[in-house]
N, C-alpha and C positions, 0 to 999 in steps of 0.2 A: 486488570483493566488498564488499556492504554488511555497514558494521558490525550488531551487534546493534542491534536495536531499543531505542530512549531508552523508561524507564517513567515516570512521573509519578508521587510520591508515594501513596500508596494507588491508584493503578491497575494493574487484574490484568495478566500478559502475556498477550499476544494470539498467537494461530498464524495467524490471519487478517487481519493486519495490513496499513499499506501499504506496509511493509517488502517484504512478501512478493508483492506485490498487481501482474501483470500489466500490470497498466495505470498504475503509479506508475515515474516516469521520476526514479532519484534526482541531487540537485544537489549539494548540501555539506551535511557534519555528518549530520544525520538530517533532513532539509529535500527538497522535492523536489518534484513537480507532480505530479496527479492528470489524466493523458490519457483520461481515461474518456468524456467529453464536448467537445464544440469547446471552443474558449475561451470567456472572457466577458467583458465590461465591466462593472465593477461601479465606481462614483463614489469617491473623487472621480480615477481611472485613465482615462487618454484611449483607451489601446489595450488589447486584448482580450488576457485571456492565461487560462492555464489554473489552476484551483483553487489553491493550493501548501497543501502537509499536511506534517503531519510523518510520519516513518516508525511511529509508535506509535497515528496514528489510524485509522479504520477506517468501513466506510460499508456497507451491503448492495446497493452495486455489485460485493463485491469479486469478483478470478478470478484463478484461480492453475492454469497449466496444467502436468499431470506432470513432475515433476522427475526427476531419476535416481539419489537419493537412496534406499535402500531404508529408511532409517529416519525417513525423511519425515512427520510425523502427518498431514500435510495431503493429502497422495497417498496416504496411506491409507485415509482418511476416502473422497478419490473410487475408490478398488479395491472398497467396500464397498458403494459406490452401483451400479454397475455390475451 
């Protein structure tokens, strides 16, 4: 189980986070990759790897699929859409 999400001084909590975020593969601490996309090579890195985020950032890729939590906001929010 991932810890709570890390805040950053004056920033809000998030429910949509990539704490929470489907496609976030957590590592250590609140650290962890973003599988949303292949990897990439980005300089000065020889080999391709995938984004890494913290668990408190957030992008409008994100997805989160039903949980079985019934006090869930975020499975709420999709009960509402439906």
């Amino acid at each position: 189980m991932l810890e709570e999400p890390l805040n950053q001084p004056g920033e809000m909590d998030r429910e949509n986070g990539c704490w929470n975020c489907d496609y976030y593969e957590h590592k250590t601490g609140h650290k962890g990759e973003c599988l949303r996309f292949p990897p990439v090579c980005q300089p000065p890195q020889v080999a391709a790897r995938f984004p890494r985020v913290t668990d408190n950032t957030w992008c409008g890729e994100w997805f989160h699929s039903k949980c079985e939590n019934p006090e869930c906001l975020v499975c709420k929010d999709l009960d509402d859409e439906e």
